[in-house]
PABA-860242 format. One record per residue (C-alpha): residue number from 1; residue in three letters; x, y, z. Coordinates in pm, 1 decimal. Each point is the difference from the previous one (the first is absolute). Example, Ala and Ser with C-alpha at 12.3 -4.5 7.8 and 13.67 -1.06 7.14 Angstrom:
# PABA-860242
+-----+------+----------+----------+----------+
: pos : code :        X :        Y :        Z :
+-----+------+----------+----------+----------+
:   1 :  ala :   1230.0 :   -450.0 :    780.0 :
:   2 :  ser :    137.0 :    344.0 :    -66.0 :
+-----+------+----------+----------+----------+
This chain:
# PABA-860242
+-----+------+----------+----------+----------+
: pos : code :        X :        Y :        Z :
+-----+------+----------+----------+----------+
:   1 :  unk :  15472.7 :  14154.6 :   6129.9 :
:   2 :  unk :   -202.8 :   -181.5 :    253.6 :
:   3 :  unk :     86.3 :   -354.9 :     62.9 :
:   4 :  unk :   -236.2 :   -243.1 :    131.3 :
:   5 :  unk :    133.6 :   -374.5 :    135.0 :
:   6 :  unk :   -105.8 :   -236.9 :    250.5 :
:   7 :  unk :    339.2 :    -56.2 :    192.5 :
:   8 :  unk :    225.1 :    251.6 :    171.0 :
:   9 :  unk :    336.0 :     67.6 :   -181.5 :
:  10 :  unk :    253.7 :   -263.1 :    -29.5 :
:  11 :  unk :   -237.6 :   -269.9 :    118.6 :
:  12 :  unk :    -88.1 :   -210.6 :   -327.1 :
:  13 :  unk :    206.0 :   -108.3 :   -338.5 :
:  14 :  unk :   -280.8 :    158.2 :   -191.5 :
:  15 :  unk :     12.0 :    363.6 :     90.5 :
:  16 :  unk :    377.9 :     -1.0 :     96.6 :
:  17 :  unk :    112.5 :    -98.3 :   -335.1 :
:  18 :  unk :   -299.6 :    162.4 :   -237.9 :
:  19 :  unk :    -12.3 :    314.4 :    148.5 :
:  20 :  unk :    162.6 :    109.7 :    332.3 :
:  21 :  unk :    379.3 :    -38.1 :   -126.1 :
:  22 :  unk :   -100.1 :    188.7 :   -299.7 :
:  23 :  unk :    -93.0 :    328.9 :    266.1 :
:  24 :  unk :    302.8 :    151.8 :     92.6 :
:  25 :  unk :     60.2 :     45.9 :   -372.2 :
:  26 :  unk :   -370.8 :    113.7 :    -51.5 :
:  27 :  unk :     69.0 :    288.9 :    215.7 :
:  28 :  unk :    309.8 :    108.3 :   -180.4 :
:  29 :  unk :   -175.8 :     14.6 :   -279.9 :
:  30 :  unk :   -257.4 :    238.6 :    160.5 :
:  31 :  unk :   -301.7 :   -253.2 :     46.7 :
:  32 :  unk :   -125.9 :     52.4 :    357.3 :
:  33 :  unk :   -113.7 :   -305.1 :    117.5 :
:  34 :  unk :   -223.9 :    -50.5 :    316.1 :
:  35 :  unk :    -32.3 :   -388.0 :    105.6 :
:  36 :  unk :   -314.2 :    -79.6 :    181.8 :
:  37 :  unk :     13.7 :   -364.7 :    122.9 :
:  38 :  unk :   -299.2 :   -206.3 :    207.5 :
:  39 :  unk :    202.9 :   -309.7 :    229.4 :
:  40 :  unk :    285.8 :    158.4 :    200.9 :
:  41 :  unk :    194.0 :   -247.5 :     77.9 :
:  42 :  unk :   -130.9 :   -134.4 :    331.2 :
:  43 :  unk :   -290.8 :    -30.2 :   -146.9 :
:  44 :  unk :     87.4 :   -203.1 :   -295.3 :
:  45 :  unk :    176.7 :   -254.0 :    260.6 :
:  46 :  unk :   -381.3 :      5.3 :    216.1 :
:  47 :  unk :   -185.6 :    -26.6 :   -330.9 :
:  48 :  unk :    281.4 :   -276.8 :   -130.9 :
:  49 :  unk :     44.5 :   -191.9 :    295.9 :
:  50 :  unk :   -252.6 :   -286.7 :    185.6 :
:  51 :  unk :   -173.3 :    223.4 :    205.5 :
:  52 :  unk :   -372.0 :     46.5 :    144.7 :
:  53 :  unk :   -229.5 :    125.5 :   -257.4 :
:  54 :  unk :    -73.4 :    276.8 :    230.0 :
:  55 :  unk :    345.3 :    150.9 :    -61.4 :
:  56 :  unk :    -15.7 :     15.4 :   -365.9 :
:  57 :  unk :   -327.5 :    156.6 :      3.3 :
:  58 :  unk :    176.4 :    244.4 :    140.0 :
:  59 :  unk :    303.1 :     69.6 :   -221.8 :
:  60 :  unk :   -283.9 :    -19.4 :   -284.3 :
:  61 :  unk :   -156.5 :    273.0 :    161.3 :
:  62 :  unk :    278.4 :    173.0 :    108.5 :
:  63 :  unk :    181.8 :    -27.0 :   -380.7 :
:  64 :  unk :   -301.7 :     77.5 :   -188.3 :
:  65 :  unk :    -73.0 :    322.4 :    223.4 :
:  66 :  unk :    395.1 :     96.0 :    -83.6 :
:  67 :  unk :    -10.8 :    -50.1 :   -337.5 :
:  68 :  unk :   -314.2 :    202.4 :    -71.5 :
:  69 :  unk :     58.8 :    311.1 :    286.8 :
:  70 :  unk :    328.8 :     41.0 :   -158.3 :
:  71 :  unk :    -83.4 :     18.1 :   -364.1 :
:  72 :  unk :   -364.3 :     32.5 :    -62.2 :
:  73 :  unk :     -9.9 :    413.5 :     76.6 :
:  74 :  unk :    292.5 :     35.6 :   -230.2 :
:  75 :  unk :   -144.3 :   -154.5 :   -294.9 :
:  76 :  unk :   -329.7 :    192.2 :     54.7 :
:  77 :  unk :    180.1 :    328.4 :      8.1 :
:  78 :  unk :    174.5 :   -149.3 :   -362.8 :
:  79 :  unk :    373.5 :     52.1 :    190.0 :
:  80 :  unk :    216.7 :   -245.4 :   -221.4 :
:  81 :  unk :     85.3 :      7.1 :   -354.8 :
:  82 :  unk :      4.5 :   -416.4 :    -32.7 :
:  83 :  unk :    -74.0 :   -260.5 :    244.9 :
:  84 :  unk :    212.7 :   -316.3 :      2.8 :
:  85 :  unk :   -150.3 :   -304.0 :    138.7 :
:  86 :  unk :    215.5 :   -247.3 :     61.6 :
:  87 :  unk :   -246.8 :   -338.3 :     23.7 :
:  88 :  unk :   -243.3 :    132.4 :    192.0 :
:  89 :  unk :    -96.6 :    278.0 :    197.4 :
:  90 :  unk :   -172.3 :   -225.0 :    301.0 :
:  91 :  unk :     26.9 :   -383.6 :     36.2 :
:  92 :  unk :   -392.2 :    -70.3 :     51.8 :
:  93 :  unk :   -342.7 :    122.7 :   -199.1 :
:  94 :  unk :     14.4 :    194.7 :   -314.3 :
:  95 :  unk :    222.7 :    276.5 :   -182.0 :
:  96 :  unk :   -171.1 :    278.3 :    205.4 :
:  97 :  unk :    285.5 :    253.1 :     15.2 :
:  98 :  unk :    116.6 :    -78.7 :   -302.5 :
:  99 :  unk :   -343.6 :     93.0 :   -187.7 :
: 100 :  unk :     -8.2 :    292.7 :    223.4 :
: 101 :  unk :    349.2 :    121.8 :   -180.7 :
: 102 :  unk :    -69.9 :    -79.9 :   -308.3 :
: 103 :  unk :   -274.3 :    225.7 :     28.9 :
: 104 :  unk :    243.6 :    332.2 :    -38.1 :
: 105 :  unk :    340.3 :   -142.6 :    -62.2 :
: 106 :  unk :    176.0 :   -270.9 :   -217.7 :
: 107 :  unk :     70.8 :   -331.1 :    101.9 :
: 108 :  unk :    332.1 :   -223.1 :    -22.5 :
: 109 :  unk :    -79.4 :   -353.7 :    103.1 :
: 110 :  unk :    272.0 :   -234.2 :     62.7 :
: 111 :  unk :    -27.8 :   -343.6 :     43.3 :
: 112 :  unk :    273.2 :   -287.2 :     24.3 :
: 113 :  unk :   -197.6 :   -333.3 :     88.0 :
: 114 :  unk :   -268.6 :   -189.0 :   -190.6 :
: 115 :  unk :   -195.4 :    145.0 :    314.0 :
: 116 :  unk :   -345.2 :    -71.7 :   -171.2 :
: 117 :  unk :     74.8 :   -355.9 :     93.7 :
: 118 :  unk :   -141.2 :    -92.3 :    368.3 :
: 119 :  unk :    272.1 :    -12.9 :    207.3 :
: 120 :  unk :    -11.8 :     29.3 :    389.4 :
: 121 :  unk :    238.9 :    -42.2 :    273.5 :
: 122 :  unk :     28.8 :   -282.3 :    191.1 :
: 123 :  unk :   -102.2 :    169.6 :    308.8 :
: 124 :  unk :   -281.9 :    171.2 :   -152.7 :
: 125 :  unk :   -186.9 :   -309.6 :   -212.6 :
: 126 :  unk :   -325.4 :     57.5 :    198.6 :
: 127 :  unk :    -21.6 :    373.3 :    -90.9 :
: 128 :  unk :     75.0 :   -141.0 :   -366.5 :
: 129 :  unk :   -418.9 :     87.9 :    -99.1 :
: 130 :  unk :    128.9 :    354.3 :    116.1 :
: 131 :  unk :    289.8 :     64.2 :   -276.7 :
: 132 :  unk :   -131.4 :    204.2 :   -331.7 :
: 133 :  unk :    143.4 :   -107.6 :   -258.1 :
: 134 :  unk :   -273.9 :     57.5 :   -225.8 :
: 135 :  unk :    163.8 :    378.1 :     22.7 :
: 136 :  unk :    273.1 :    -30.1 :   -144.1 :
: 137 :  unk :   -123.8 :     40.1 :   -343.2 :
: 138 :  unk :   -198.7 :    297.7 :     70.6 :
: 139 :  unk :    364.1 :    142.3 :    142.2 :
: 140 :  unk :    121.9 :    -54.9 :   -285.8 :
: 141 :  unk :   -317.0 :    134.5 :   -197.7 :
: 142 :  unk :     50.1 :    301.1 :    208.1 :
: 143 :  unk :    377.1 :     99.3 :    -53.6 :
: 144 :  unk :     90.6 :    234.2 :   -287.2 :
: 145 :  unk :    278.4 :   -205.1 :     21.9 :
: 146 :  unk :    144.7 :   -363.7 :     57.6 :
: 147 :  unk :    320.9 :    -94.2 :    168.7 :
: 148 :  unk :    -34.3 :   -379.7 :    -49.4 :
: 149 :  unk :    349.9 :   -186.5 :     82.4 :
: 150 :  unk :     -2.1 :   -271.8 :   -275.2 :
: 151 :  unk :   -110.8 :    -52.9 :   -339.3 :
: 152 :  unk :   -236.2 :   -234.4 :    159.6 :
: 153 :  unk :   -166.6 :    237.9 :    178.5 :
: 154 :  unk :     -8.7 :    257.0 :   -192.8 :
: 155 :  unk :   -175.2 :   -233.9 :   -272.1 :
: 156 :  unk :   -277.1 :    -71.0 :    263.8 :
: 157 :  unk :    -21.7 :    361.1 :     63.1 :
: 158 :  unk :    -29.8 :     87.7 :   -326.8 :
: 159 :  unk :   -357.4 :   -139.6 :     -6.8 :
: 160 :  unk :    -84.4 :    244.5 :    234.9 :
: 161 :  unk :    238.2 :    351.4 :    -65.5 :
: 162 :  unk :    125.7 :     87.3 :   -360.4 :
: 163 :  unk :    277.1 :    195.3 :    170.6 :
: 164 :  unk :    211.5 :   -267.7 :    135.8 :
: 165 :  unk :    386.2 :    -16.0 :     19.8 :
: 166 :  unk :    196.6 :   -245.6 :     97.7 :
: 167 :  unk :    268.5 :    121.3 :    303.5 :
: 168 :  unk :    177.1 :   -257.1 :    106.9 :
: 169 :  unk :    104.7 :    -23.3 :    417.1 :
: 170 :  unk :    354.7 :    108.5 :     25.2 :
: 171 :  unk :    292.0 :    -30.8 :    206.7 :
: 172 :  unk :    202.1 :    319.5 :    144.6 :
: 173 :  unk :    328.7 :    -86.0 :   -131.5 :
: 174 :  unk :    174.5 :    195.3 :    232.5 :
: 175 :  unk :   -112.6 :   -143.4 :    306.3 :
: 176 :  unk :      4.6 :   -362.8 :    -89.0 :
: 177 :  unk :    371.9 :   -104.9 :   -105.1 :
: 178 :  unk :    167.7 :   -267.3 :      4.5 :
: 179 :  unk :    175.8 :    -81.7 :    310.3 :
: 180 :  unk :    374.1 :   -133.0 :     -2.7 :
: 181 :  unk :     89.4 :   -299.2 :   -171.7 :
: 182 :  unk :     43.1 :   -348.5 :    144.0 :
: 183 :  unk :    344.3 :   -131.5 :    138.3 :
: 184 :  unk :    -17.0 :   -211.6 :    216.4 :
: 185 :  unk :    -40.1 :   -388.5 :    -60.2 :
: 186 :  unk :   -362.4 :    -51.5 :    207.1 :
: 187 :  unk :   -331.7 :   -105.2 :   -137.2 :
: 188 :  unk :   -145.4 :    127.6 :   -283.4 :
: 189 :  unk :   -369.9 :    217.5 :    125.9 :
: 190 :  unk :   -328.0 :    -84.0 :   -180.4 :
: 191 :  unk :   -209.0 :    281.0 :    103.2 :
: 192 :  unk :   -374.3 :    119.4 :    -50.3 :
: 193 :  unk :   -185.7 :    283.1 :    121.8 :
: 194 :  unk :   -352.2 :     62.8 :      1.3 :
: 195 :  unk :   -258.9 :     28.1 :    295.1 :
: 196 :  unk :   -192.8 :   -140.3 :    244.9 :
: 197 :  unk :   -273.2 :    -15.1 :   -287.9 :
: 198 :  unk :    225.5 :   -133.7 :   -316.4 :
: 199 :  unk :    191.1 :   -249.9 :    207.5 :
: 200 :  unk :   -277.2 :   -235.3 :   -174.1 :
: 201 :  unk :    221.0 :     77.0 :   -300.9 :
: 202 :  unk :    341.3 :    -84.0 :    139.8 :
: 203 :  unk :   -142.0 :   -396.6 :    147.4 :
: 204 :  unk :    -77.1 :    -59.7 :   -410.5 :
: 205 :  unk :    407.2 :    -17.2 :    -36.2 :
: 206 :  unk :     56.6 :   -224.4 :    296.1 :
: 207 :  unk :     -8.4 :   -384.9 :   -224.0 :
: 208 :  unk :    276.8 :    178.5 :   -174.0 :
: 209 :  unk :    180.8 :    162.4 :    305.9 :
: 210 :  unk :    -23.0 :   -308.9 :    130.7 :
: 211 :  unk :    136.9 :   -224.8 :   -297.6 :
: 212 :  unk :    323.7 :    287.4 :    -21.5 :
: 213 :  unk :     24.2 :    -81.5 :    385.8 :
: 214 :  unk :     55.0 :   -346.4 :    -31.9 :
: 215 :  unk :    220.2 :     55.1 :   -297.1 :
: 216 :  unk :    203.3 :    257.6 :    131.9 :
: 217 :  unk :      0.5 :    -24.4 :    430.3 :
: 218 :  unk :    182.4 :    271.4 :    148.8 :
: 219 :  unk :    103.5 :    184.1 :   -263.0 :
: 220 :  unk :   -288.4 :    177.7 :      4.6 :
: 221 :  unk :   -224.5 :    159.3 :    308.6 :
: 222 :  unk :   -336.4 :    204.6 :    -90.0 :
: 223 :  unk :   -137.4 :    337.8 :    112.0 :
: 224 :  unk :   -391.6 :     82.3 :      7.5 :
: 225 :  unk :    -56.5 :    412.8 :     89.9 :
: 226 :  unk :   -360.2 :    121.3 :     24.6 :
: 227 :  unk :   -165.9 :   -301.1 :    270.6 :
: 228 :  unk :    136.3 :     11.1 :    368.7 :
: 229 :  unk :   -188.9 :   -290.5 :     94.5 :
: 230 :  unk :     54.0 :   -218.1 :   -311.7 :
: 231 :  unk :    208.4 :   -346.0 :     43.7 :
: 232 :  unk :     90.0 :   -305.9 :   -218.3 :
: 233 :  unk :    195.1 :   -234.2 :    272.9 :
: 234 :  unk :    141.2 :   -221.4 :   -310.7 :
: 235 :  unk :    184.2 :    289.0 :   -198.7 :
: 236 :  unk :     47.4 :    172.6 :    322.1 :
: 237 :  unk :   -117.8 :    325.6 :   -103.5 :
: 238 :  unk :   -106.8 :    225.3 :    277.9 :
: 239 :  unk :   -204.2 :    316.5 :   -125.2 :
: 240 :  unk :    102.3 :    339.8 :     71.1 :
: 241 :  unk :   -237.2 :    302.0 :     16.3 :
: 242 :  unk :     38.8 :    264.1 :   -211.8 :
: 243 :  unk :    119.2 :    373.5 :     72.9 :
: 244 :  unk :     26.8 :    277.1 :   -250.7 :
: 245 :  unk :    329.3 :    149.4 :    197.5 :
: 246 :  unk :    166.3 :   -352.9 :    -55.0 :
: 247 :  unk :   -154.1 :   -118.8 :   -326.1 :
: 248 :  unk :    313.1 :     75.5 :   -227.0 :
: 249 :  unk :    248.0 :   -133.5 :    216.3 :
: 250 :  unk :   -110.2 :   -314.2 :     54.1 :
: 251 :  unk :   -159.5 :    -68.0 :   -360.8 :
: 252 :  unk :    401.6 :     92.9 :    -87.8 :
: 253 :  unk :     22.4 :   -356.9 :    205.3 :
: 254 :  unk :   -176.5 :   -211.9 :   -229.6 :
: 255 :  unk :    228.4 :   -161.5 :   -264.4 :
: 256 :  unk :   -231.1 :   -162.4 :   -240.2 :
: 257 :  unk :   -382.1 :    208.2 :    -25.0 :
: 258 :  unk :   -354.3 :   -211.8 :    -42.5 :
: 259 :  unk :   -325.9 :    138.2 :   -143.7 :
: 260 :  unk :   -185.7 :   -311.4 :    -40.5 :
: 261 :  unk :   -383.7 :     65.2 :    -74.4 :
: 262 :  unk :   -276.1 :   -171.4 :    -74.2 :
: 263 :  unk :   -131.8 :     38.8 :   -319.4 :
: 264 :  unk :   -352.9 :    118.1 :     78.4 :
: 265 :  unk :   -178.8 :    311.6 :    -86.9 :
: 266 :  unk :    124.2 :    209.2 :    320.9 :
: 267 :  unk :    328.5 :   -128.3 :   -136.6 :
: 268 :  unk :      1.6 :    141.4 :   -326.8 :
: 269 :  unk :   -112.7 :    339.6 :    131.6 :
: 270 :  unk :    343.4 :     29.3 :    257.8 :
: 271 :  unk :    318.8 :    236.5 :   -125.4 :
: 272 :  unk :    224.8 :   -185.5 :     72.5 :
: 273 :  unk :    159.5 :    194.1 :    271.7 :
: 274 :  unk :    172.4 :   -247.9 :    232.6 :
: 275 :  unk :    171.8 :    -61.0 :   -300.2 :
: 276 :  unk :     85.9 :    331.6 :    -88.1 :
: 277 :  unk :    125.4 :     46.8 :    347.9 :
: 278 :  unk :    238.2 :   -272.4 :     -2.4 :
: 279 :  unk :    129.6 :    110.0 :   -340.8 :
: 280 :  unk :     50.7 :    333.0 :     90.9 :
: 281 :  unk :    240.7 :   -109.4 :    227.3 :
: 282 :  unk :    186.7 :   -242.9 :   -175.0 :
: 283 :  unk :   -158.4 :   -332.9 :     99.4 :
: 284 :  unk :     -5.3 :   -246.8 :   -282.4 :
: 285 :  unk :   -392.2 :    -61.6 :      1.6 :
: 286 :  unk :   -248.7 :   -304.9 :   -110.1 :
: 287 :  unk :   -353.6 :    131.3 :    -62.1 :
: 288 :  unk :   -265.5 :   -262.9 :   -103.5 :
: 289 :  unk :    -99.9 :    123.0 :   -357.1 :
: 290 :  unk :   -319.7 :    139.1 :     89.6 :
: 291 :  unk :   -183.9 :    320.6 :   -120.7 :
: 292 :  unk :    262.1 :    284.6 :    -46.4 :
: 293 :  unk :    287.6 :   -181.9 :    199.9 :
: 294 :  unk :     65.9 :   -127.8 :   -392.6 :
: 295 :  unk :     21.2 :    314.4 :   -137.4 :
: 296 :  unk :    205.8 :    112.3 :    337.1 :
: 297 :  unk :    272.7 :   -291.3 :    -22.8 :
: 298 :  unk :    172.4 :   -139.9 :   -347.9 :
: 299 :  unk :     57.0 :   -369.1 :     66.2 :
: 300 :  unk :    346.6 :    -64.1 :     41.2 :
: 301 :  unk :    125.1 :    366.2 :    -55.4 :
: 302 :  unk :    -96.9 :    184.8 :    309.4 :
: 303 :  unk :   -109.8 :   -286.6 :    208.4 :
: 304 :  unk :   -250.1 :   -294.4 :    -59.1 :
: 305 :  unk :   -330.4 :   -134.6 :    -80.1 :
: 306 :  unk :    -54.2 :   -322.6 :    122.1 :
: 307 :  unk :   -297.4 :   -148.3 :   -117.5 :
: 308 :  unk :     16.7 :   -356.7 :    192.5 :
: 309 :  unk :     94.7 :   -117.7 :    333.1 :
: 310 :  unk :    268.4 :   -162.2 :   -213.0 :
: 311 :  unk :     94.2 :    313.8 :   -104.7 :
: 312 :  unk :      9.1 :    150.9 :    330.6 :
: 313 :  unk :    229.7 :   -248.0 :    138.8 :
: 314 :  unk :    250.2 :      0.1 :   -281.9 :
: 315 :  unk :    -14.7 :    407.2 :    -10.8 :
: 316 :  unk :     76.7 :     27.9 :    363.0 :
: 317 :  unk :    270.4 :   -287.1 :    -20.7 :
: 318 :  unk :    158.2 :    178.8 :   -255.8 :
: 319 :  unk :      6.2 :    363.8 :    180.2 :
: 320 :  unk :    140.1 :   -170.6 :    296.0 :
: 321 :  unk :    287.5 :   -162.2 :   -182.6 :
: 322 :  unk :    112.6 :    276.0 :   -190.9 :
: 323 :  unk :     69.7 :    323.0 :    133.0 :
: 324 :  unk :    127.8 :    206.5 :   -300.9 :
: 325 :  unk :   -374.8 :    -90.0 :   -131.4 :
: 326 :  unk :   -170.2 :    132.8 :    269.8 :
: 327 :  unk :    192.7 :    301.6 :    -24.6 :
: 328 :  unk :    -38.3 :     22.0 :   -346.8 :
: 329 :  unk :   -387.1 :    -39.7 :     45.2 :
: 330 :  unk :      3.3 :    242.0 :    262.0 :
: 331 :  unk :    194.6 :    285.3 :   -182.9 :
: 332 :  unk :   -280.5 :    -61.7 :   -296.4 :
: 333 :  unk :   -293.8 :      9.3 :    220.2 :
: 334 :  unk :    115.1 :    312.7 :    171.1 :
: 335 :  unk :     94.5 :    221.3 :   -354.6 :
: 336 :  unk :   -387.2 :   -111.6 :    -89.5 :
: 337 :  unk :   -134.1 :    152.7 :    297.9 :
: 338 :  unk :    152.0 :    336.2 :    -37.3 :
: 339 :  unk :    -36.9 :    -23.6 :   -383.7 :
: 340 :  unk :   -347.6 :    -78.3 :     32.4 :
: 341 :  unk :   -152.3 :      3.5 :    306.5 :
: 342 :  unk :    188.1 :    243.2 :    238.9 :
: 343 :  unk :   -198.3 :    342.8 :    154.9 :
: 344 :  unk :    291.8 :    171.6 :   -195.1 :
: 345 :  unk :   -147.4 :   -140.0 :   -336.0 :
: 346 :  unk :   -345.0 :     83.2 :     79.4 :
: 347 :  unk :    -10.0 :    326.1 :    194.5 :
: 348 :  unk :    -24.4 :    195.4 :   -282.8 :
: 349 :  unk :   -299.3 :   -173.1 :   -160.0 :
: 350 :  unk :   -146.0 :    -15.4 :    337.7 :
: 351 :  unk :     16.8 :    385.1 :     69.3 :
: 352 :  unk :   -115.6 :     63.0 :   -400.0 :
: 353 :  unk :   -313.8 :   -248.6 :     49.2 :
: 354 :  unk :   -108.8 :    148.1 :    317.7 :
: 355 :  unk :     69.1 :    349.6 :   -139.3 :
: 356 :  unk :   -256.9 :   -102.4 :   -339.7 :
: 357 :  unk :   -250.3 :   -130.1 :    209.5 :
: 358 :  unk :     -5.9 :    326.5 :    211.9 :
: 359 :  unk :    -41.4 :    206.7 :   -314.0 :
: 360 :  unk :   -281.1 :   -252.5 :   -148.3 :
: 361 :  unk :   -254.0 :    168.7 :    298.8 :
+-----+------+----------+----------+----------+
């Protein structure tokens, strides 16, 4: 199997949790896999970051020219048995590789975002005239098969693909567990994790972080993971970048877990996964009750859906007052996630789609 992504491994939430944790079992199971990525790193931190324009000419060059040399002769000479792409193959222009394999070979496309929405980064909203989203369809037109995360999604992609299934992004119950109980007597730790592109998501909660602050002093301190640079001087919260050799431990920090989203129609099309992260290991976890994060959380049973900033404030007053609720919460949320949304409950599905789409050439 040839797979086909923009980002080098464990780089973005998207292909970590849809596809490269799901490998290592892929290979036991006899599925070669070869994983042919565009950005290395560096150059997703040029193309990223507020540099020159000459500079990410460059890495567009430079990523396109990687992408294709590496995979193009390969899919010519009809190597691979199914081609998974996870998004997209190449970040700019059209689905030019991925016509070119779907010329000879099957196609899984997997897709997690409602990414035919317009959305650009912050450091890239000049190059926004430059983004394709009018492809994604035909990706999905394309694929003998459709990963789509949500129902959501896969709805919208059904309009395109009458082979669509609904995987959901899972969490690799093994690695993310919950870390030892609280015992000592300090403040309770209201903690959200995201990036330097979601933390627009997070500053929707603070009227409500800000009413439990006043209610509650210091009782409570708060933890944002995923923006280095961010800072809100009034609830004292100092961001902290994130790292993939450190993300466990200090998520296993955060007492209480926040999801708050807006409820737009990039919104509807997420899965959920900070969520799923923090309930995985045991974090009691509020999740605004937007697309699937309703279908992810039952109100009161396995954490909560507030609806208002009302609700918000009285949710997260109650979680900080009563501990045996948080833990009961938080033993709830994490028997969902390896009921229904661990790698362990998946990876056989996973191996027998990918295996039925190779046989459908």
């Amino acid at each position: 199997m040839l797979l086909m992504a923009v980002h080098a491994p464990d780089r973005t939430p998207s292909q970590r949790f849809r596809i490269e944790e799901f490998l290592p079992y892929l290979r036991e199971q006899g599925i070669e896999v070869d994983f042919s990525w565009a950005l290395s790193a560096d150059d997703a931190k040029t193309f990223y970051g507020q540099v020159p324009l000459v500079e990410k000419g460059k890495v567009v060059a430079r990523a396109g020219w990687r992408q294709a040399r590496r995979v193009a002769p390969h899919l010519l000479r009809k190597r691979y048995d199914v081609v998974f792409v996870q998004r997209e193959s190449f970040f700019l222009g059209g689905p030019w590789l991925e016509w070119l394999a779907t010329r000879s070979t099957p196609m899984i496309y997997d897709f997690d975002d409602a990414i035919w929405v317009h959305q650009i980064s912050a450091s890239n909203k000049r190059f926004a005239f430059l983004k394709n989203v009018n492809k994604v369809p035909r990706l999905v037109e394309l694929a003998n098969t459709v990963f789509a995360g949500n129902p959501y999604l896969a709805n919208w992609a059904r309009g395109y693909n009458g082979n669509v299934r609904v995987v959901p992004t899972t969490i690799d119950t093994e690695v993310y567990k919950p870390g030892p109980r609280r015992i000592d007597e300090g403040p309770v730790t209201i903690g959200w994790s995201g990036s330097v592109t979601t933390v627009e998501h997070f500053l929707t909660a603070l009227p409500a972080l800000t009413r439990v602050k006043a209610r509650l002093g210091e009782k409570i301190q708060f933890k944002v993971i995923g923006d280095a640079k961010y800072r809100y001087e009034p609830l004292g919260i100092v961001g902290e970048g994130w790292r993939a050799d450190t993300e466990v431990s200090e998520l296993q920090k955060i007492d209480i877990g926040l999801m708050p989203l807006p409820d737009t129609e990039w919104a509807r099309g997420k899965c959920g996964l900070k969520g799923l992260q923090y309930m995985a290991l045991g974090i009691p976890t509020l999740m605004s009750p937007v697309g699937v994060n309703s279908e992810i959380v039952r109100d009161g049973e396995n954490g909560f859906l507030p609806r208002s900033e009302d609700e918000w404030v009285e949710r997260l007053c109650q979680l900080v007052e009563d501990a045996p609720l948080r833990r009961r919460l938080g033993d709830a949320g994490r028997k969902t996630v390896v009921d229904e949304y661990s790698v362990l409950r998946w990876r056989d599905t996973y191996v027998e789609l990918i295996r039925k789409a190779a046989a459908s050439s």
